[in-house]
C-alpha positions as MATLAB code, in Angstrom:
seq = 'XXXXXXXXXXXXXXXXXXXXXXXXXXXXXXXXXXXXXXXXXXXXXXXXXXXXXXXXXXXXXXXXXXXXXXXXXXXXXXXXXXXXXXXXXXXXXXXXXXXXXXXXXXXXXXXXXXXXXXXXXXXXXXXXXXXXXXXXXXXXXXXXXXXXXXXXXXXXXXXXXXXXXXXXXXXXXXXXXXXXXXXXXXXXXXXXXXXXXXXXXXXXXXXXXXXXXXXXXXXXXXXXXXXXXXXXXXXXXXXXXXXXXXXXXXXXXXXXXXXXXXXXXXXXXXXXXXXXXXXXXXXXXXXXXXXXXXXXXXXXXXXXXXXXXXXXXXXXXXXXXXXXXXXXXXXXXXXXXXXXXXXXXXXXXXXXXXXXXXXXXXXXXXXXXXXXXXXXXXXXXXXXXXXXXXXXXXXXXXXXXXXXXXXXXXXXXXXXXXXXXXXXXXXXXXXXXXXXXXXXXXXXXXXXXXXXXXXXXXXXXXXXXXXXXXXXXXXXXXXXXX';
ca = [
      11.085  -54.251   27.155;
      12.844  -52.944   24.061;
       9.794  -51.471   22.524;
       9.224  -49.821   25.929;
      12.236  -48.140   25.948;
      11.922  -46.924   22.557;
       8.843  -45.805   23.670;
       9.863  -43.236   26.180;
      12.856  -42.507   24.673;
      10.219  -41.246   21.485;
       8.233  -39.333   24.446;
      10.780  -37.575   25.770;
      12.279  -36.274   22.447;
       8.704  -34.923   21.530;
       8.113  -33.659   25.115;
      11.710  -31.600   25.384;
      11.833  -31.035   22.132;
       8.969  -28.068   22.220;
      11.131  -26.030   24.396;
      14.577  -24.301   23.837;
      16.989  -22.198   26.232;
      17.700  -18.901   24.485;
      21.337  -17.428   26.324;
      23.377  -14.638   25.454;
      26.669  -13.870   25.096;
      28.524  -10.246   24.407;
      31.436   -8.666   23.617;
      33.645   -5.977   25.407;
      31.662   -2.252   26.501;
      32.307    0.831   24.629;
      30.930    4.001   24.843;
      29.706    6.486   21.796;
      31.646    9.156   20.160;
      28.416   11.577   20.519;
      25.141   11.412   21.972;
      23.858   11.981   18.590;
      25.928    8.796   17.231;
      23.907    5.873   15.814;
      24.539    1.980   15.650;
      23.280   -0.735   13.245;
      24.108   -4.395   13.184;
      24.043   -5.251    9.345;
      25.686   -8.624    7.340;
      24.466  -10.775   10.327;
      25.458  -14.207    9.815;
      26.738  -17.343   11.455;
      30.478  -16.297   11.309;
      29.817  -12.527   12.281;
      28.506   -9.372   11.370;
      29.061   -5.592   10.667;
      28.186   -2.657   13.012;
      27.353    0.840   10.905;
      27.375    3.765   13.003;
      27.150    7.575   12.407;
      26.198   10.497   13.653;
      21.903   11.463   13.340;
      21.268   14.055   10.470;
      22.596   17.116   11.965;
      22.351   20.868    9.492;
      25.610   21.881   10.427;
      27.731   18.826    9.638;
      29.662   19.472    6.273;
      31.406   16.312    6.496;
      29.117   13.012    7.319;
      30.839    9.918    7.707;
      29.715    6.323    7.132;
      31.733    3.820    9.431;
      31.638    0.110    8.824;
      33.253   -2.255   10.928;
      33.678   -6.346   10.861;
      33.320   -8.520   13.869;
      33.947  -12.128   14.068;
      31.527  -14.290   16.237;
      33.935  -13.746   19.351;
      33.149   -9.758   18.550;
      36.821   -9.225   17.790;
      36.888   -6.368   15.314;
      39.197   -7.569   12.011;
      38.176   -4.830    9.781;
      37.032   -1.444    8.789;
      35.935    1.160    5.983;
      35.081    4.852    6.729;
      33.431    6.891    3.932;
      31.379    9.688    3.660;
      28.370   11.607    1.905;
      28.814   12.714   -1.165;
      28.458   17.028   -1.149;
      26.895   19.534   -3.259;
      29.105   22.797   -3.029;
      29.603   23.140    0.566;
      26.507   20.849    1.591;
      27.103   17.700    2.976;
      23.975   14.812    2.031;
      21.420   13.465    4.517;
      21.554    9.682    4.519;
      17.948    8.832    3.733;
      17.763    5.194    3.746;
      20.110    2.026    3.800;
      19.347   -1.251    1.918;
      20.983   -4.127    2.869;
      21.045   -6.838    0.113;
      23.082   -9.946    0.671;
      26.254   -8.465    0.115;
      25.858   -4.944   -0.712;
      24.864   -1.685    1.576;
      23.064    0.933   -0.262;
      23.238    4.132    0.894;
      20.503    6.517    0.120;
      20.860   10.426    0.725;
      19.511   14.088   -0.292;
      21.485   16.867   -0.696;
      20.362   20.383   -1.922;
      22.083   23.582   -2.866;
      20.919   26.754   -3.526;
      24.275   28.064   -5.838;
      23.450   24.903   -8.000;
      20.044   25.124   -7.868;
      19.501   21.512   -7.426;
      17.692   19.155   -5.448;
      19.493   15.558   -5.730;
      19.162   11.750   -4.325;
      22.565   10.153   -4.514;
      23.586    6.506   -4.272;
      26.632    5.015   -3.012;
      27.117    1.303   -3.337;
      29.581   -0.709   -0.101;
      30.212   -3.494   -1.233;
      31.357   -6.594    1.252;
      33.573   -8.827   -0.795;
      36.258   -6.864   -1.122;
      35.521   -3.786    1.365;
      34.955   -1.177   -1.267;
      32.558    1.591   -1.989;
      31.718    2.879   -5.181;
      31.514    6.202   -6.184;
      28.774    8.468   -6.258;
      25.520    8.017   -8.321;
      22.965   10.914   -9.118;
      19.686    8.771   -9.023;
      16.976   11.442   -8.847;
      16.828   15.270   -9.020;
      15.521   18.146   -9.842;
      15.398   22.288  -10.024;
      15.204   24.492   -6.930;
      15.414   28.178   -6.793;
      16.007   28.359   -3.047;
      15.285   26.572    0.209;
      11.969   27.588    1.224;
      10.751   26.139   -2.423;
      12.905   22.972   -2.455;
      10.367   19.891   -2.692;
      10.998   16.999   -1.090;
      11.838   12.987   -1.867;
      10.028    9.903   -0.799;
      12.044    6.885   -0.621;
      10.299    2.923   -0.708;
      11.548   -0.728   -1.843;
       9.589   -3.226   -1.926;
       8.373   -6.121    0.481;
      10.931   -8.662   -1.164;
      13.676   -6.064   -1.195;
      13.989   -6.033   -4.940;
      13.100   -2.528   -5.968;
      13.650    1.573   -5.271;
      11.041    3.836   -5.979;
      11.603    7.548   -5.446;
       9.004   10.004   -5.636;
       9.836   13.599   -5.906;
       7.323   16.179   -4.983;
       8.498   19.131   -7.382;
       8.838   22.790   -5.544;
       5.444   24.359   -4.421;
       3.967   27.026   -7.162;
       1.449   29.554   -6.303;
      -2.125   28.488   -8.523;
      -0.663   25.387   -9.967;
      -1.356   21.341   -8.971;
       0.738   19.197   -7.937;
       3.694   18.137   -9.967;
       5.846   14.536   -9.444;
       8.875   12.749  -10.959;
       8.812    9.075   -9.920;
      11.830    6.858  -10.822;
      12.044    2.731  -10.440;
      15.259    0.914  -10.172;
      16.737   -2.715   -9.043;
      18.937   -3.107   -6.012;
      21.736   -3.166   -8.695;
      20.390    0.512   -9.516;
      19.238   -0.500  -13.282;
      16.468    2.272  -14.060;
      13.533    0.193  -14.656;
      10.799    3.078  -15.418;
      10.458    6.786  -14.546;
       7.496    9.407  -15.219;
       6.412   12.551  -14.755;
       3.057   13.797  -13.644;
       0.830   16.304  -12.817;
      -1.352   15.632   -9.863;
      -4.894   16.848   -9.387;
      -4.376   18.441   -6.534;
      -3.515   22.343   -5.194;
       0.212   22.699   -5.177;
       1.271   22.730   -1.247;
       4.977   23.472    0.358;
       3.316   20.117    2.183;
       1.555   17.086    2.034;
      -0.038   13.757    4.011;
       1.012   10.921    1.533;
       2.918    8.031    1.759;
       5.060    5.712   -1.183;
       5.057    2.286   -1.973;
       6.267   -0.106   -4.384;
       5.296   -3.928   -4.439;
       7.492   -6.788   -5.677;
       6.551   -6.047   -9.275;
       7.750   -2.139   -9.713;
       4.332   -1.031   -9.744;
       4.224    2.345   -7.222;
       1.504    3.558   -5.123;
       0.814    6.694   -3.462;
      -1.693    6.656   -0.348;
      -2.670   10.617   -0.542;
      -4.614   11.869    2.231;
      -6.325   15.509    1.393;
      -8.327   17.680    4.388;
      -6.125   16.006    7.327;
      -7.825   16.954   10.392;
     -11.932   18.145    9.314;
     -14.054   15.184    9.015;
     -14.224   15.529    5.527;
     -10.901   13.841    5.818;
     -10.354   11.514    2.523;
      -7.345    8.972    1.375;
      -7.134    7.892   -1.999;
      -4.475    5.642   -4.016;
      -2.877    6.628   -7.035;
      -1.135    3.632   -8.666;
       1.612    4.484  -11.052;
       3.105    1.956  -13.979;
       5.519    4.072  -15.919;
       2.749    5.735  -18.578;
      -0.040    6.379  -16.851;
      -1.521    6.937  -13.401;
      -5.012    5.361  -11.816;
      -6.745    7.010   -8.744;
      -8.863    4.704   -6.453;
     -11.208    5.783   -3.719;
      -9.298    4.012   -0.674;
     -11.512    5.740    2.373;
     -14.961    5.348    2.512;
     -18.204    5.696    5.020;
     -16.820    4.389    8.472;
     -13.059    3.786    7.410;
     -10.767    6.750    7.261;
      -7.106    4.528    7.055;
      -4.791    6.477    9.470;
      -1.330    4.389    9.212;
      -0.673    1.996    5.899;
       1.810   -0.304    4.857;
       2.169   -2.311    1.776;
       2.850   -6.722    2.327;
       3.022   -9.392   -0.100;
       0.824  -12.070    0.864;
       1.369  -15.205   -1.115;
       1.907  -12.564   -4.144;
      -0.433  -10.711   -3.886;
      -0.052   -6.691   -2.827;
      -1.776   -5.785   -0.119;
      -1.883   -2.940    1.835;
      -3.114   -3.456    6.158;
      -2.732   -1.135    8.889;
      -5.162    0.906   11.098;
      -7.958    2.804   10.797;
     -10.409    5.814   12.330;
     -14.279    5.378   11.369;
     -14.577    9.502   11.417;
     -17.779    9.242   13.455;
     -16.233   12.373   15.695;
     -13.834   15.156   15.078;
     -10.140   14.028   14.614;
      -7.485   15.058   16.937;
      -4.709   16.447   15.883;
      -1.361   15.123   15.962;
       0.577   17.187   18.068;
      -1.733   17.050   20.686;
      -0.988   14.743   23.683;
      -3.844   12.080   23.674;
      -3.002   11.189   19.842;
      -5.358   10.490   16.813;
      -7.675    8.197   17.439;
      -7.845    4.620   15.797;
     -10.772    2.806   16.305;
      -9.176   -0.894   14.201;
      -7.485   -2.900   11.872;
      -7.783   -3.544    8.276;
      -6.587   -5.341    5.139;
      -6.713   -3.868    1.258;
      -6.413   -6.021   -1.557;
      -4.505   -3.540   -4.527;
      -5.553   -6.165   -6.963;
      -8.932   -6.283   -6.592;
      -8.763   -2.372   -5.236;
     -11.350   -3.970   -2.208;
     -11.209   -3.157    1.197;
     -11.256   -7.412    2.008;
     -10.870   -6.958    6.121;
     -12.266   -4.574    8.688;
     -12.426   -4.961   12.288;
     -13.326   -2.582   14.621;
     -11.489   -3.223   18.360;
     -13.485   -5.875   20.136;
     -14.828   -5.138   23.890;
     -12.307   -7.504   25.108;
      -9.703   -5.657   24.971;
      -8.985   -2.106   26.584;
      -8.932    0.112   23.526;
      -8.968    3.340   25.212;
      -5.427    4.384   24.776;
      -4.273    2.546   20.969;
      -4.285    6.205   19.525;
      -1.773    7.698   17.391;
      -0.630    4.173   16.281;
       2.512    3.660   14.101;
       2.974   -0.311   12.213;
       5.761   -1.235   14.124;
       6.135   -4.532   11.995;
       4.171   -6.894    9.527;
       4.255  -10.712    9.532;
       2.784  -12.915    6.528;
       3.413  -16.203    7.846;
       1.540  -19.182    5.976;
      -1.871  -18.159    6.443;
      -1.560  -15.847    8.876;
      -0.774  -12.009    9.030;
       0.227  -10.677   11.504;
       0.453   -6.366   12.263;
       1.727   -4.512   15.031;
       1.240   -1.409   16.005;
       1.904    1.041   18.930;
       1.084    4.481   20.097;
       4.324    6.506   19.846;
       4.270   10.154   20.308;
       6.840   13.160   20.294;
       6.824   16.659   21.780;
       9.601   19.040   22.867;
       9.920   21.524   24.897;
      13.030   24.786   25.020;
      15.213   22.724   28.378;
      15.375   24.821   31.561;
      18.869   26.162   32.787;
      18.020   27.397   36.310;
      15.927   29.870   36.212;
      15.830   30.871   32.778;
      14.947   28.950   29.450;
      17.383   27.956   27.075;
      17.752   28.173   23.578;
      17.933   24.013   23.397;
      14.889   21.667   23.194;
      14.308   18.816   25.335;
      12.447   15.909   23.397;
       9.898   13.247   25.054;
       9.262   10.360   23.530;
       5.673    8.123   24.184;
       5.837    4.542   23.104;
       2.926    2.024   23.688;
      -0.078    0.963   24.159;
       0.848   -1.102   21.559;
      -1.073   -4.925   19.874;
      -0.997   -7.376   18.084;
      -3.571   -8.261   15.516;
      -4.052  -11.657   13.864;
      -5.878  -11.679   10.673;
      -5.860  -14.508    8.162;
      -5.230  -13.954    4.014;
      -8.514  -13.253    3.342;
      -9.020  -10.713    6.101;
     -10.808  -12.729    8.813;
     -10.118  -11.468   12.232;
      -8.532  -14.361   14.115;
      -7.448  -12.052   16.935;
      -6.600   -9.312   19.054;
      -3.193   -9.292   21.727;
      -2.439   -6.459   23.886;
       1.196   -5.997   24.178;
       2.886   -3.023   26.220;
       1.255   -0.446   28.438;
       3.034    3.454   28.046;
       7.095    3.925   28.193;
       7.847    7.564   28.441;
      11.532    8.774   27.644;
      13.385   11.613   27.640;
      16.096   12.974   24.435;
      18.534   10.003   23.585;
      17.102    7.231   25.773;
      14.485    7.258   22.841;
      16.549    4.351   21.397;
      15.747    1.605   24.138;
      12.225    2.477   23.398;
       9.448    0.145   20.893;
      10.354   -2.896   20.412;
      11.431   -5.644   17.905;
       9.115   -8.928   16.770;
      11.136  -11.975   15.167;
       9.174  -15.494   14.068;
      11.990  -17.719   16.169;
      11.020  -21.442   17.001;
       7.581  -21.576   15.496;
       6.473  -18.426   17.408;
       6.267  -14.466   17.948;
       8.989  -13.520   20.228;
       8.981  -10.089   20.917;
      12.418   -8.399   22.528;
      11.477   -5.046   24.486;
      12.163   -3.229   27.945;
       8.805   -2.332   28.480;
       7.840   -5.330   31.331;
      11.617   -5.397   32.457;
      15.464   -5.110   30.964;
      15.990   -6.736   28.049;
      12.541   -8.769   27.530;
      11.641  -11.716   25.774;
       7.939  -12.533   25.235;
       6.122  -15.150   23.491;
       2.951  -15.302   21.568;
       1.146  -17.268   19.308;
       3.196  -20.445   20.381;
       3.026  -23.518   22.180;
       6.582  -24.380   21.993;
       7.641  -22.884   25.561;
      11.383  -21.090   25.455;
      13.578  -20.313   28.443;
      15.154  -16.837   28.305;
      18.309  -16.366   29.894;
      19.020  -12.569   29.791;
      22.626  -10.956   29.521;
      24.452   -9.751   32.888;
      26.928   -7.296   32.399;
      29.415   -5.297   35.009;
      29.530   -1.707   34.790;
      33.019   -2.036   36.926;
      35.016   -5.227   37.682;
      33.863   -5.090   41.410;
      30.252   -4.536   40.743;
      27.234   -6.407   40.442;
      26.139   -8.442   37.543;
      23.266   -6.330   35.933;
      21.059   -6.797   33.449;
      20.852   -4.028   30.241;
      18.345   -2.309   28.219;
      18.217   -3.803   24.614;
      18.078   -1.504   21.806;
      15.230   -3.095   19.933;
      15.530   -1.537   16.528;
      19.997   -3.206   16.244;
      18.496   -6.912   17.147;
      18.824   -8.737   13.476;
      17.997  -12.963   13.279;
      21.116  -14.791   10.954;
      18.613  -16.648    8.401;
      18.377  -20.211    8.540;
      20.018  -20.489   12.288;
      19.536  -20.117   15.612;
      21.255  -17.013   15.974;
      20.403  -12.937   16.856;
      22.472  -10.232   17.396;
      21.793   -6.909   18.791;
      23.455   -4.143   20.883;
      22.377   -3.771   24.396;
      22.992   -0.250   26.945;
      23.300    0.614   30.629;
      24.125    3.971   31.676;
      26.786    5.588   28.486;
      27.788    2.010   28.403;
      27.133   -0.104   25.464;
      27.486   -3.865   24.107;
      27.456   -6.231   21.161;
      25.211   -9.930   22.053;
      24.842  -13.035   20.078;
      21.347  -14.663   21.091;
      21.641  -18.427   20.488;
      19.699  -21.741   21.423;
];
């Protein structure tokens, strides 16, 4: 009899213990100081977490301010620290990118002034310990003679986190190639390597290429030259510090449309989607989108296209155009990209029967998928996700959607099927999803919000998420635990 209790009792813990309830809990509404204001959950852990918020990149801001405040896990706000962009002359910077390390914020942003005749990338350093900022760093720059000249910075760390690379593009010049300045540093901003180098390529006021840096330090430039003729071609110039190598990255049948650089197992590899150039390309600001016609996986070591996969019948394929790599996931043995159409066009806003001088922007997210490839570039799937979400100026920030690895399996958070989604894939163990209510009023009724995909952050190690949620102007911090 004893053994046949033990027996069930073993049975029942492996049965129940597949499947989890996932509730939420928030804090208090508030509303936003602007339209144009923008909130980030950042220092997520199991005693709290930050909020950053500030106002979108706006040209006639001279003052830009950086606010940071502390909530404990009952979203009781205990602290603050208000900063802002560092100027040149009466300019005001453009934050470019934040890195979050695990106890530093570091805030990337551009400035340029004509007076000066500079072109700079500045670094401030917040520091969570003792609530502090640091002053401001010059990290990059270079010479301008006026605006319509004034080259441009690209901005990449690597997959682990543990490098900068800036690339600056150097002002166009009339019969000249192009010129670069490329600087590496740590997340403690140590200058690992810089160089300077002339491109073989036609100076341009623009151009298709995108920057990466792997684990290592090593940078790498996807270039794409003749964008929209079907004599379209990518190539990647790796850079080390003395020298630079160019590699033939497109090729018959593969013209790579979206890239991004992973570390599988530690190797650099760069996946994303692809066009086979078999017809003419459509251009991007044209409705339908460019066309993508797969998936694929590079290996930069071996400079070896290891993984192509054109979409499968199975699937409807007819709308994955114009798609952007939401998220990467090397997990084990398996990698795991997705993408999704997203789209933008504008148009001057009507004010009765005349036109005003403001724009209107609409925003097209989805279809969107999910592709499952192994290491070594085997297909092992294909997953729809998320038919079309259209939206209109500011409601752009309820739109995509946010994949976390939670409970041995992809749980995607969304509003694409319904408020504040949860969907599983790839999983066996079975959660239960119990969404957050909130009243608008004290009198009304219990409703569920729209999450904000790109503020939901997991606390490592435990079995906590926060993110910010909205409904109507109204907004709210949630801890998602199970």
């Amino acid at each position: 009899m004893k053994a046949y209790i033990i027996a069930i009792a073993t049975f029942l813990t492996f049965s129940f213990g597949f499947s989890q309830t996932f509730k939420t809990e928030h804090g208090k509404s508030f509303k936003k100081e602007s339209e144009k204001d923008i909130y980030n959950i950042v220092f997520p852990s199991p005693y709290g977490f930050m909020t950053l918020h500030h106002l979108d990149n706006v040209m006639m801001d001279n003052i830009k301010a950086m606010v940071l405040t502390k909530y404990d896990q009952t979203f009781q706000a205990i602290d603050s620290k208000t900063f802002n962009l560092p100027k040149l002359g009466l300019r005001a910077s453009d934050l470019r990118r934040v890195i979050e390390t695990d106890d530093q914020l570091l805030f990337l942003s551009t400035v340029m002034d004509k007076k000066s005749k500079l072109h700079q990338l500045n670094a401030q350093v917040y520091t969570q310990a003792d609530n502090s900022v640091s002053d401001n760093t010059i990290i990059a720059s270079f010479d301008i003679e006026g605006y319509s000249k004034s080259g441009f910075f690209n901005i990449a760390t690597s997959p682990d986190q543990s490098k900068i690379a800036i690339v600056a593009n150097l002002p166009f010049e009339k019969k000249s190639n192009e010129k670069v300045k490329i600087w590496v540093y740590d997340t403690s901003l140590n200058l690992l390597w810089n160089q300077s180098e002339t491109l073989n390529y036609s100076s341009e006021r623009a151009y298709n290429e995108e920057v990466f840096v792997d684990n290592t330090g090593k940078v790498s430039m996807v270039k794409v030259t003749d964008e929209y003729k079907k004599t379209r071609k990518s190539e990647i110039l790796n850079f080390n510090g003395n020298s630079v190598e160019t590699i033939e990255f497109s090729s018959d049948g593969f013209m790579p449309m979206s890239t991004e650089l992973i570390d599988v197992n530690g190797k650099s590899m760069l996946t994303g989607f692809y066009w086979n150039g078999k017809k003419a390309i459509i251009k991007i600001n044209e409705k339908e989108g460019q066309d993508n016609d797969g998936a694929y996986l590079y290996d930069l070591n071996l400079n070896k296209l290891i993984g192509i996969h054109q979409w499968s019948s199975t699937i409807n394929s007819e709308d994955l155009k114009s798609l952007a790599i939401v998220d990467t996931k090397v997990i084990g043995d398996e990698i795991y990209v997705f993408g999704e159409k997203q789209l933008t066009d504008s148009a001057f806003r009507k004010s009765g029967n005349s036109m005003s001088t403001e724009l209107d922007y609409f925003y097209t997210y989805g279809s969107s998928i999910i592709v499952n490839m192994d290491t070594k570039g085997t297909l092992k799937g294909f997953t729809p996700l998320f038919k079309e979400m259209k939206l209109k100026n500011h409601q752009k920030e309820i739109g995509s959607f946010t994949a976390l690895n939670l409970e041995n399996g992809i749980r995607v958070l969304s509003n694409y099927n319904d408020r504040s989604s949860l969907n599983s894939f790839y999983t066996d163990n079975n959660i239960t999803y119990l969404k957050p209510k909130v009243r608008l009023t004290d009198h009304s009724i219990p409703t569920t919000p729209n999450i904000l995909p790109k503020t939901v952050v997991p606390v490592k190690n435990y079995g906590i998420v926060y993110y910010i949620t909205k409904l109507g102007d109204q907004y709210w911090l949630n801890k998602m635990t199970w």
